[in-house]
C-alpha positions as CSV (number, residue, x, y, z in Angstrom):
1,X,0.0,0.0,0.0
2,X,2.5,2.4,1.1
3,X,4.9,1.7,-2.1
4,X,1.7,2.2,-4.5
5,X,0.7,5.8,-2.8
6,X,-2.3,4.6,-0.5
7,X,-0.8,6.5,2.1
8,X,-4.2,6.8,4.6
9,X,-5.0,3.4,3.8
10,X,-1.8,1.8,5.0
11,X,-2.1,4.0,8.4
12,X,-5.3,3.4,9.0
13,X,-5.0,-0.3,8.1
14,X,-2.1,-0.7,10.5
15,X,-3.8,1.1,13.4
16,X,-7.1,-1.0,12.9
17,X,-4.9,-3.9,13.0
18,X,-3.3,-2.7,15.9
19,X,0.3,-3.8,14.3
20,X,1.7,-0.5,15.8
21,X,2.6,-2.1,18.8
22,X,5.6,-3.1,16.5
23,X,8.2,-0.3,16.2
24,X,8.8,-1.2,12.5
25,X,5.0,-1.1,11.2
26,X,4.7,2.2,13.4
27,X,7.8,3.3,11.8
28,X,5.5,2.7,8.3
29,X,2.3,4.7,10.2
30,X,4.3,7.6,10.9
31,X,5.8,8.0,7.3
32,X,2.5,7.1,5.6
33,X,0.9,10.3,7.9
34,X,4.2,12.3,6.9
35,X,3.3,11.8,3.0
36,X,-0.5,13.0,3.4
37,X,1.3,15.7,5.6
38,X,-0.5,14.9,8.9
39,X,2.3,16.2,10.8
40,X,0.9,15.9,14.1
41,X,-0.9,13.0,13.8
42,X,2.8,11.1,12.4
43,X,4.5,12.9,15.8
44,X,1.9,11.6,18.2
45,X,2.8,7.8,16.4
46,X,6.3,8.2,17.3
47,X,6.0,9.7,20.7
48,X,5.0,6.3,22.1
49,X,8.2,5.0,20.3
50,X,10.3,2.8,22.5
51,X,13.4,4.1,21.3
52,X,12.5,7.7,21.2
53,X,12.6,8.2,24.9
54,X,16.7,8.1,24.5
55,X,16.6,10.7,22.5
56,X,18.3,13.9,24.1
57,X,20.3,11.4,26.3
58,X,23.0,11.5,23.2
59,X,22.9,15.9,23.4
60,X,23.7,15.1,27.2
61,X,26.6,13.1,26.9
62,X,25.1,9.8,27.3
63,X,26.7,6.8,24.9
64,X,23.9,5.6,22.7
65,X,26.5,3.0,21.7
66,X,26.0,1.2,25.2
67,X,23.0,1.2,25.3
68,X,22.9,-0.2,21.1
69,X,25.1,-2.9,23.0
70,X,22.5,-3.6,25.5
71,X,19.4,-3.5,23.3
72,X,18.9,-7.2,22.2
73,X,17.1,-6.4,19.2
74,X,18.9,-3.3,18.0
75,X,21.0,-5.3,15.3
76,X,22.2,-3.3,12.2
77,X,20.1,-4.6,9.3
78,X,17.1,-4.6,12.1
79,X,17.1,-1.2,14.0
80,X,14.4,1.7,13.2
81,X,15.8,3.8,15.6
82,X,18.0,5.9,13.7
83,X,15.4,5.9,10.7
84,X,13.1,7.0,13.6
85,X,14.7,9.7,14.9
86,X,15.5,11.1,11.3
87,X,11.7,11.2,10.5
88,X,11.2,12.5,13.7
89,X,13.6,15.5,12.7
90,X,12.0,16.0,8.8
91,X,8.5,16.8,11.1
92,X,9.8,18.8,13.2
93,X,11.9,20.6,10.6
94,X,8.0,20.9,8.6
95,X,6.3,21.9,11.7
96,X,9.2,25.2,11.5
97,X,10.5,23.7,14.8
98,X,14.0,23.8,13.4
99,X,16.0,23.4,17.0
100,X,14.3,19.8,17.8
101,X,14.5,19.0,14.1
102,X,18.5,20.0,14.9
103,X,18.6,17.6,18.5
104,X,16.6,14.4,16.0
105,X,19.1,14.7,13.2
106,X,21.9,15.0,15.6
107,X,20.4,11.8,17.3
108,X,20.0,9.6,14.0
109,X,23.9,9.9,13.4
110,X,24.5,9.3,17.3
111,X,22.6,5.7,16.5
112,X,23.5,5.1,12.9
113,X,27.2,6.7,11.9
114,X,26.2,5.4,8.1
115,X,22.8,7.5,8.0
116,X,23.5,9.5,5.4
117,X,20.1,11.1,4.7
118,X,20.6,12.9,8.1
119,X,23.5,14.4,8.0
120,X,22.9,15.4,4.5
121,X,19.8,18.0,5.8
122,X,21.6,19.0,8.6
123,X,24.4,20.1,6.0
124,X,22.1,21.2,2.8
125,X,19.5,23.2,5.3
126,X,22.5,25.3,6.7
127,X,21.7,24.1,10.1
128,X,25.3,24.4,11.9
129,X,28.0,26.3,11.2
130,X,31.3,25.0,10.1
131,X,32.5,24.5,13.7
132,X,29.1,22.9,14.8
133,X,29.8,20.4,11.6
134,X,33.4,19.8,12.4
135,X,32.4,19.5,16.0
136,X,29.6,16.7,15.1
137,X,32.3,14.9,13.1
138,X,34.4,14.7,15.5
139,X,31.6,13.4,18.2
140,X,30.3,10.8,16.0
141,X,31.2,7.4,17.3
142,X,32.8,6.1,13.9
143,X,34.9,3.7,15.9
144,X,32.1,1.9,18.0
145,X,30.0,1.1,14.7
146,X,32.8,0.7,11.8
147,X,35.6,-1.1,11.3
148,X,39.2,1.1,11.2
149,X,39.3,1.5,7.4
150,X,35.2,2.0,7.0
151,X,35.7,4.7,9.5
152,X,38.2,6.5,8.0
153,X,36.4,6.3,4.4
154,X,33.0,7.0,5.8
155,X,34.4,10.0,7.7
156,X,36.4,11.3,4.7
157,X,33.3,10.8,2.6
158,X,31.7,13.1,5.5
159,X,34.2,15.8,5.1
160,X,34.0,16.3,1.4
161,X,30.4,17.4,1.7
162,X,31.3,20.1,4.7
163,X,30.9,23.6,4.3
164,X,33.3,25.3,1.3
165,X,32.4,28.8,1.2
166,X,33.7,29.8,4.4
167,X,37.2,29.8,3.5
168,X,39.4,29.0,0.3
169,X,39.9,25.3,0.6
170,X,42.5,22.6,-1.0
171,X,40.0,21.0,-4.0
172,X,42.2,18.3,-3.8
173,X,41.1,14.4,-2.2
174,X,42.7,13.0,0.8
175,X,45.0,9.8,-0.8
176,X,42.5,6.5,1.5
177,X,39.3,8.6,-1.0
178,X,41.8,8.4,-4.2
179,X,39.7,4.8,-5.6
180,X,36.7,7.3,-5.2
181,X,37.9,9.9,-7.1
182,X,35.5,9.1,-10.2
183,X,32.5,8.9,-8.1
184,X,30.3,11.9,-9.3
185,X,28.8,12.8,-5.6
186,X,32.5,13.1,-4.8
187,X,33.1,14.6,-8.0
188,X,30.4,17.2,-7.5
189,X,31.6,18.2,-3.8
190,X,35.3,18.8,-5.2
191,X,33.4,21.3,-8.2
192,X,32.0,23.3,-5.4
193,X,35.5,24.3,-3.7
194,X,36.4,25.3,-7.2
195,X,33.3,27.5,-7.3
196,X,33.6,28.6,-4.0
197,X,37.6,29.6,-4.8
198,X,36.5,31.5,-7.9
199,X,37.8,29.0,-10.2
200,X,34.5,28.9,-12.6
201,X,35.4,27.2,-15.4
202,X,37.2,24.5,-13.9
203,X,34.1,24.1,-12.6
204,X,32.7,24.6,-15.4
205,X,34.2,21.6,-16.9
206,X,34.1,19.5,-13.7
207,X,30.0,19.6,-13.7
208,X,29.6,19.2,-16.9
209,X,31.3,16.4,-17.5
210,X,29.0,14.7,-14.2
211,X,25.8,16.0,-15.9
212,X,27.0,14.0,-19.5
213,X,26.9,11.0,-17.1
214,X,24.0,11.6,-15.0
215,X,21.8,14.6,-16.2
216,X,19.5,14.9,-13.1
217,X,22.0,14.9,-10.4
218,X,20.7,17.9,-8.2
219,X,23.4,18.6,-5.9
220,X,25.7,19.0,-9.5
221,X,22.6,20.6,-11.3
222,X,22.6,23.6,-8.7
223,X,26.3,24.4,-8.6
224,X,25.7,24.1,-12.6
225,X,23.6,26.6,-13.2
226,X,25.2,29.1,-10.5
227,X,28.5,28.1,-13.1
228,X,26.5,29.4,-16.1
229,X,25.4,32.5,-14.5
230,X,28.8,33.4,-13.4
231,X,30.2,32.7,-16.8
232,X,27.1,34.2,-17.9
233,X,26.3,31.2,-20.6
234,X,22.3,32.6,-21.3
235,X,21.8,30.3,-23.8
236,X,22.8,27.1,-21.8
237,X,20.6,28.2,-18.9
238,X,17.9,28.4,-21.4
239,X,18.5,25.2,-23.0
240,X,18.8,23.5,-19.1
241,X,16.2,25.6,-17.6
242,X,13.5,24.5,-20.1
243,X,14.7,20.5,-20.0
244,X,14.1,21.0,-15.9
245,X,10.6,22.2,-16.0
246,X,9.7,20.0,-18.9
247,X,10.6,16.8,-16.8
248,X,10.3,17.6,-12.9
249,X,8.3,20.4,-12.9
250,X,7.8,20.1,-9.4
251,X,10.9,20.3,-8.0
252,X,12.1,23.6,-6.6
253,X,15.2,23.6,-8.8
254,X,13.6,23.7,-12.3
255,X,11.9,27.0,-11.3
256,X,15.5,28.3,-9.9
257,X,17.0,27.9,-13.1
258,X,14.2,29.2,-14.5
259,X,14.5,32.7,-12.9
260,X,18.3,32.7,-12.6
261,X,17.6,32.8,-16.2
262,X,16.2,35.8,-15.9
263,X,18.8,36.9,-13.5
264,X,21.0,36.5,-15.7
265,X,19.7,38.7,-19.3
266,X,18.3,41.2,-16.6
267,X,14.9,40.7,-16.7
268,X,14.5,41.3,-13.1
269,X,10.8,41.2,-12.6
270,X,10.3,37.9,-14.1
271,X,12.9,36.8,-12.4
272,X,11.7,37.5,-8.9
273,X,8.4,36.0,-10.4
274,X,10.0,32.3,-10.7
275,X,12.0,32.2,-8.1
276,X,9.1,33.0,-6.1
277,X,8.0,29.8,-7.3
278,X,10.5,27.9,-6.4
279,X,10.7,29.3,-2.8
280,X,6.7,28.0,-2.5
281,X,7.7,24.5,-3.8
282,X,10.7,24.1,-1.6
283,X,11.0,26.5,1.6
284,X,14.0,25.5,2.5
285,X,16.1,25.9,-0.7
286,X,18.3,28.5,0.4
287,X,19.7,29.5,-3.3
288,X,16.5,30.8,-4.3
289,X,15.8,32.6,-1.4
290,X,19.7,34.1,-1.8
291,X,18.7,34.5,-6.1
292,X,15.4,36.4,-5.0
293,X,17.1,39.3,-3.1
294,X,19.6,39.5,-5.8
295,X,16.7,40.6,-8.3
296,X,15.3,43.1,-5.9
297,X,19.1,44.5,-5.1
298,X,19.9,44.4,-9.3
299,X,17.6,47.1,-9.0
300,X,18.4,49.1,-6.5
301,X,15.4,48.0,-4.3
302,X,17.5,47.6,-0.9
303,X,15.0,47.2,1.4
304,X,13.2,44.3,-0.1
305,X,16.6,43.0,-1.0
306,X,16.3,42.6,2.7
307,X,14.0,41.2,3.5
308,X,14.6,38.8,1.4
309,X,18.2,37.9,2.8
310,X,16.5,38.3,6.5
311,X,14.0,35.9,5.4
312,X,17.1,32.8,4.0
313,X,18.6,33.7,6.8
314,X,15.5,32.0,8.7
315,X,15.9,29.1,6.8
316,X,20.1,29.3,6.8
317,X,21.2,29.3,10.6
318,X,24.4,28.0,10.0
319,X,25.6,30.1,7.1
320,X,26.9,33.9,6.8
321,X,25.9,34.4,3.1
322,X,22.5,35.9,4.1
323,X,24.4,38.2,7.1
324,X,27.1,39.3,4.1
325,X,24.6,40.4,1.8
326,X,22.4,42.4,3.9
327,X,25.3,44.2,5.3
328,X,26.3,45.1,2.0
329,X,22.4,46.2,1.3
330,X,22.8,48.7,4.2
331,X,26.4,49.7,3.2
332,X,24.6,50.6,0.2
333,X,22.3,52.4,2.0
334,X,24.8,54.4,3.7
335,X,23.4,52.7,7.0
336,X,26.9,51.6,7.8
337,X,26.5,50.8,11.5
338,X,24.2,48.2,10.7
339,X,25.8,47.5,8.2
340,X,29.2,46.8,10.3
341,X,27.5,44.8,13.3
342,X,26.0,42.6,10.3
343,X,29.1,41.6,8.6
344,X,30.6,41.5,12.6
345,X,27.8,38.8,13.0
346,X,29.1,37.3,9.4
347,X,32.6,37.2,10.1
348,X,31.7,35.0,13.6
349,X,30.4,32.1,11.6
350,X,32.9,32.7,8.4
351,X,36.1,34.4,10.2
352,X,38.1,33.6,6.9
353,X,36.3,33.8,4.6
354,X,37.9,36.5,2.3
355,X,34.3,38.4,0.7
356,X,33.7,39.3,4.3
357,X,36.7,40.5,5.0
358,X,36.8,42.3,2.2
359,X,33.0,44.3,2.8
360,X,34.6,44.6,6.2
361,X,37.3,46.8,4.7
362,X,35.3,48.7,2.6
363,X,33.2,49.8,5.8
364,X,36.0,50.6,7.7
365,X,37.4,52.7,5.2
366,X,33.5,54.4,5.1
367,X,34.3,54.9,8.7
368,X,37.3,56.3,8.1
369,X,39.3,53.4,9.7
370,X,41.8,53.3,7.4
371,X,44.3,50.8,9.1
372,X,41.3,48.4,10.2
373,X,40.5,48.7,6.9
374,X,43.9,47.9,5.4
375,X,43.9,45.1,7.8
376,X,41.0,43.4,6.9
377,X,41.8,43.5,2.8
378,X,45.0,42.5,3.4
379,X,43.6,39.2,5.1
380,X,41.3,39.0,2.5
381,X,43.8,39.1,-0.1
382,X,46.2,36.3,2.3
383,X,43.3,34.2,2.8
384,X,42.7,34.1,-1.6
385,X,46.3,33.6,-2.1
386,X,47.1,30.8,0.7
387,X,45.8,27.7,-1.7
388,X,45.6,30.0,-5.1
389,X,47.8,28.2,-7.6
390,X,48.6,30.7,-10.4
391,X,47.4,34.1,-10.8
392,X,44.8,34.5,-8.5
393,X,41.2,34.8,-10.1
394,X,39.5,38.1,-11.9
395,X,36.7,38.1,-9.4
396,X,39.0,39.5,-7.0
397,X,39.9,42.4,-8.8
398,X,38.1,44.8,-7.0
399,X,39.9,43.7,-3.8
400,X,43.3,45.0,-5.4
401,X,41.5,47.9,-6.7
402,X,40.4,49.0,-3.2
403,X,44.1,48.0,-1.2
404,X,45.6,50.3,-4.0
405,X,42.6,53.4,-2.8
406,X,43.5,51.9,1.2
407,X,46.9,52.4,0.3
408,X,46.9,56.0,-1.6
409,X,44.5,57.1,1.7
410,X,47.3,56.2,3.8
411,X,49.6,58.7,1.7
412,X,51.9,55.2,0.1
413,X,51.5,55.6,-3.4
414,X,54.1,53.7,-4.5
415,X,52.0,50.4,-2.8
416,X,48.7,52.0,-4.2
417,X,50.2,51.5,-7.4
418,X,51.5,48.5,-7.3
419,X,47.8,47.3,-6.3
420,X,46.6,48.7,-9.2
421,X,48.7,47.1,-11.5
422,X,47.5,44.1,-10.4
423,X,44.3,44.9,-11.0
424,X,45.0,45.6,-14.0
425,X,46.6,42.3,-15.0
426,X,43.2,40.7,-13.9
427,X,40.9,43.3,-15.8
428,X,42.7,45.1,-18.5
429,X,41.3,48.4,-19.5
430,X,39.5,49.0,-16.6
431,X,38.4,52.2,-16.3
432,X,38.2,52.8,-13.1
433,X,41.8,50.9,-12.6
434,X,43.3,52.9,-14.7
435,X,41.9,56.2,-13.4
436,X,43.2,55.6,-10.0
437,X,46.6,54.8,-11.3
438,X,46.7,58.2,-13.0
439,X,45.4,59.8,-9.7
440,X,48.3,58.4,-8.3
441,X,50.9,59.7,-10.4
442,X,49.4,63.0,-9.7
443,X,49.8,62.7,-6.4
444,X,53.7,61.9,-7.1
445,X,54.0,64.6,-9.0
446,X,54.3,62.6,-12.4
447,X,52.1,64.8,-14.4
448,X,53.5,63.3,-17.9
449,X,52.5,59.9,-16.7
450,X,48.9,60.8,-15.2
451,X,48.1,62.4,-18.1
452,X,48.7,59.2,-20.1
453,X,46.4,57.0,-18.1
454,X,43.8,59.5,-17.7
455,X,43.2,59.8,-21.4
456,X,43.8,55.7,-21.1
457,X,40.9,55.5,-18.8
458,X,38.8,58.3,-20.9
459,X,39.5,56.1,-24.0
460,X,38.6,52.8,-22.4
461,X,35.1,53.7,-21.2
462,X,34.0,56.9,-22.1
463,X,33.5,60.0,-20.6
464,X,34.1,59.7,-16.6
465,X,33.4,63.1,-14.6
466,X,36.0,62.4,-11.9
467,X,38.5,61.4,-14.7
468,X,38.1,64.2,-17.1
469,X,38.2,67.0,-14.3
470,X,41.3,65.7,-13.1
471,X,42.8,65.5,-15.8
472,X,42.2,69.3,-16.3
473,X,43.7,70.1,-13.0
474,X,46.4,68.0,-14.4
475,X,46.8,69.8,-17.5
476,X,47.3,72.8,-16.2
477,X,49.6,72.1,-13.7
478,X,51.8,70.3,-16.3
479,X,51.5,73.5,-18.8
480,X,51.2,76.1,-16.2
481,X,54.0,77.8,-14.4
482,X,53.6,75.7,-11.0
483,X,56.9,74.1,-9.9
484,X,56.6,70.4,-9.7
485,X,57.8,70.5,-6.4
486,X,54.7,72.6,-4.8
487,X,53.1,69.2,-6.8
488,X,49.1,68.6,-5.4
489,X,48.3,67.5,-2.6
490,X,45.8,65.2,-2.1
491,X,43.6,67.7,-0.6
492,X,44.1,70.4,-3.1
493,X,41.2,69.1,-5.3
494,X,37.7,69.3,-3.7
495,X,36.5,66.5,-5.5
496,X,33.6,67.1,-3.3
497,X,32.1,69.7,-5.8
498,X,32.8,67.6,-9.1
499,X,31.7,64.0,-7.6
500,X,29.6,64.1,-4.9
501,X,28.9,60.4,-4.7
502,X,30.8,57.7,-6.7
503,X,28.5,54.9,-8.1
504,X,29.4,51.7,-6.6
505,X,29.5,48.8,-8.5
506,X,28.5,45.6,-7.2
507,X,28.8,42.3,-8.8
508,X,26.8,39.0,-7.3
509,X,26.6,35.5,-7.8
510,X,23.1,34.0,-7.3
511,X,25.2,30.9,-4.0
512,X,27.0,32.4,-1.9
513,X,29.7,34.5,-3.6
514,X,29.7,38.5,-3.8
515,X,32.0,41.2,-4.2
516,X,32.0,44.9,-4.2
517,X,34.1,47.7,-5.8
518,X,34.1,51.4,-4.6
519,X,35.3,54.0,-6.0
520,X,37.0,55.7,-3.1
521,X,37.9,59.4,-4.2
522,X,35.2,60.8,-2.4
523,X,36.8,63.5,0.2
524,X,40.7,63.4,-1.6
């Protein structure tokens, strides 16, 4: 009955019967309630659960293990009480009660080290932060319930799927995993450190390569089409997100494509409008949640942007992403003490994770903290670099850009320069690079040279009001009678009349990623 849909008939069948006197068949009765979505009704099965009553005795400190030893009928092929617990957690976790659904998945792994399923949700809903996950790991009694080499495998296996995007990671596998190294669930968990370390089309080619094999792997479908945006492929998103809907169209993930889409050849509205949709199928898929305040912030709506982050962050206890990005909404704002405490509040869940330290910067420098903010984007920058092989990636251009303004602030030009060049290495003919670079030389008195990337910059993106009014200043200094030694000084030129606000420019990836460049001439 229960394998052929006829959910209510197989509870009510097994309660006539009375066959829930057996833990197994009221195992069944609780997940044949769950499917027709009598929550309650499923909970109130499993209360009188034999095994059950242990439950918060593993949060306490107690050793489930012994008392698996005592249990006569608690063999491993035979025992429902980790399968228990874990259904126990997926009502709770539908019922919104997110901390017992927390303590019941917590509990399945105490009795079953090989239940997958639960520490799978713990890890996909966000529900602990990367030291709560380590922590776990570490408590989970892999040597009571698996042999010395399982352990190792099935705890390696464990760490692969751990949070990435709180810090660069090594994308490399640990040698005892090596015979596993074809396996696409391990393939796809090494694709997302190479998102998550800005390395987008290695990971382009990684996931693509699974989804030849196996087209409706979900885990590698999602950190596919967050790929495509950032490579901005439109047409490939099409092409996927009409195969998605076609087949599953209720799954959450079909609609995500679907407005990332969107997202993606700025159609915002419509955008918002599907990932709506896929927020009401699945509640708890954080991307969308993340992808929908991205549309509203594309266009300058901040406060809905938000909500919108306020609301995942509801969903996504144990990650920062939601923290970062409303900070950044309020830096935008100009709110920057709210903006501050929430990166603060980011930066204690991901405390090297290099985006936050680099908004963390940027608000410091608002603040006019200029060594706090050098210290925090020069972090950022050693956190990128410490497992970077090569030239680090073009994403991070902005964080050069701003250690070169930092830098030119704090009266080193030579440094600010040398930032900038980097910059420019990454993005060549950036205007706004190569502006700053020509401010500089200004401020060394190198009027030939300033004038040369000036009309660089002016050639490279058009007209610029900073750029072409210092470069008249420049001019005339260079044709004038001024000695080059009275030179400018940085506070010679009130900018403050010519630019009385520099655009920032953000850029945002619709998982977890986001950077931000400002142009920080205001006040020189």
């Amino acid at each position: 009955m229960y394998l052929s849909g006829q959910f209510q008939r197989a509870a009510d069948y097994i309660c006539r019967k009375n066959l829930q006197e057996n833990k197994t068949f009221r195992y069944l009765a609780a997940k044949c309630l769950t499917s027709v979505r009598k929550w309650e009704d499923a909970l109130n099965m499993l209360e009188d659960t034999e095994s059950t009553n242990k439950t918060i005795n593993s949060i306490l400190g107690v050793s489930i293990c012994s008392k698996m030893e005592e249990s006569s009928d608690n063999l491993p092929l035979e025992n429902t009480a980790s399968s228990t617990a874990l259904l126990k957690g997926q009502i709770y976790e539908s019922l919104d009660n997110r901390v017992q659904a927390l303590d019941w998945y917590k509990q399945a792994l105490m009795l079953d080290v090989h239940n997958y399923q639960a520490f799978e949700l713990l890890v996909k809903h966000q529900m602990l932060t990367s030291k709560e996950e380590k922590d776990l790991l570490e408590a989970l009694p892999f040597k009571s319930q698996c042999t010395e080499e399982e352990a190792d495998v099935v705890k390696g296996l464990y760490e692969t799927v751990l949070k990435k995007y709180d810090k660069p990671t090594d994308s490399s596998l640990p040698e005892f995993l090596l015979p596993l190294k074809s396996n696409r669930d391990v393939l796809t968990n090494q694709a997302e450190r190479l998102y998550y370390n800005c390395g987008f089309q290695n990971c382009y080619k990684l996931t693509s390569s699974i989804l030849e094999d196996d087209p409706w792997h979900i885990s590698c479908l999602q950190l596919h089409i967050a790929t495509l945006v950032e490579l901005q492929k439109s047409n490939d998103l099409y092409y996927l997100a009409h195969k998605l809907v076609d087949n599953q169209p209720d799954m959450a993930i079909s609609w995500y494509a679907v407005g990332c889409y969107y997202y993606l050849v700025k159609k915002y509205e419509a955008s918002r409008k599907f990932l709506s949709k896929s927020t009401i199928t699945d509640k708890l898929f954080g991307p969308a949640w993340l992808a929908f305040g991205h549309a509203f912030a594309a266009e300058g709506e901040h406060d809905q942007a938000s909500a919108a982050y306020f609301t995942s962050a509801r969903f996504m206890k144990g990650c920062h992403l939601p923290l970062l990005y409303s900070g950044l909404e309020y830096g935008l704002m100009k709110n920057f003490k709210l903006a501050e405490k929430l990166l603060e509040e980011a930066l204690i869940i991901a405390p090297s994770d290099p985006f936050v330290l680099h908004e963390m910067g940027v608000i410091n420098f608002h603040n006019g903290d200029l060594e706090a903010a050098n210290k925090y984007l020069t972090e950022a920058l050693a956190a990128i670099q410490e497992h970077c092989i090569g030239p680090i990636a073009e994403k991070w251009e902005p964080l050069l850009n701003n250690l070169g303004h930092v830098h030119r602030k704090l009266k080193k030009y030579e440094e600010a320069l040398d930032f900038h060049r980097q910059a420019l290495i990454l993005h060549p003919r950036n205007q706004s690079t190569l502006s700053a670079m020509g401010y500089c030389y200004v401020l060394l008195g190198n009027f030939g040279q300033a004038i040369e990337y000036f009309h660089k910059a002016l050639g490279s993106g058009g007209n610029d009001t900073f750029t072409s009014t210092v470069l008249s200043h420049t001019l005339e200094l260079f044709i004038g009678e001024s000695s080059p030694c009275e030179g400018l000084q940085e506070n010679q030129l009130d900018l403050d009349a010519v630019v009385k606000e520099e655009v920032v420019a953000t850029e945002k990836s619709t998982t977890s990623s986001l950077d931000i460049e400002v142009d920080m001439y205001d006040n020189d």
